[in-house]
N, C-alpha and C positions, 0 to 999 in steps of 0.2 A: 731452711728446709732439711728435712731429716732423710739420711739418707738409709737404702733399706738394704739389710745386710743377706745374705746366706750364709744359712751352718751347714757344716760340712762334717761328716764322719771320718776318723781317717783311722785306721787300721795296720799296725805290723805283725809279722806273723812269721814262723820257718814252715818250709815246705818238705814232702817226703814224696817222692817220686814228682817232682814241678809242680803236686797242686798244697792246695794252700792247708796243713798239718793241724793248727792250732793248737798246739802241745804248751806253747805259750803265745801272749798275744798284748803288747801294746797301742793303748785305744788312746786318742787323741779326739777336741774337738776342735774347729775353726771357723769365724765368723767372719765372712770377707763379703766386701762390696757384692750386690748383686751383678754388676756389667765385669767381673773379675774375666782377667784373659784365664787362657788354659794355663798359661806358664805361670802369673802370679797365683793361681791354685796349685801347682805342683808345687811351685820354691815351697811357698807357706806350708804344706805337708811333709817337704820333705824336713824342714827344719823342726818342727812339732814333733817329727819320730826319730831325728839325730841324726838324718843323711845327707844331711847340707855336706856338697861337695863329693858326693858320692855319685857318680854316674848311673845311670838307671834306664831302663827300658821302659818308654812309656806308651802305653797302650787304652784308648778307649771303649767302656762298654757303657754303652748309653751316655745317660750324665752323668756317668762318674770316672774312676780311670784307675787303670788296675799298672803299677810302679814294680817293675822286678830288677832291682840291684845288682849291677854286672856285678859278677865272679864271690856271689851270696845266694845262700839258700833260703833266701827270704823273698815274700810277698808285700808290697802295701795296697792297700785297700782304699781310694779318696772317694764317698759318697756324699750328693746331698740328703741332707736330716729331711722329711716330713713329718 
């Protein structure tokens, strides 16, 4: 049986006054299980933008979830693709 995936948009970005700048911006995608917990979406994103091990503040808006990097002036962005 085939199992059915979700793409994910993922998003980094610096911010200028806490909202999200985009002066510059790396763009990531990710294809993970559809039953994926919240956490195995965050690891997966955070690794895909280079913050594996970096602490973060993690916040949801709808289904997706907005990551803001303690003591960085950065944004991520985890959305699912339509």
């Amino acid at each position: 049986m085939l199992e059915t995936l979700t793409v994910w948009n993922v998003e980094l970005t610096d911010t200028f006054g806490g909202e999200a700048n985009y002066s510059w911006v790396r763009r990531d995608q990710l294809a993970l299980p559809q039953d994926a917990s919240r956490r195995q979406i965050v690891t997966a994103a955070k690794a895909a933008l280079g913050l594996t091990g970096c602490r973060c503040r993690t916040l949801e808006h709808g289904e997706g979830f907005e990551l803001r990097p303690v003591g960085s002036c950065t944004v991520a962005f985890v959305l699912p693709s339509y």
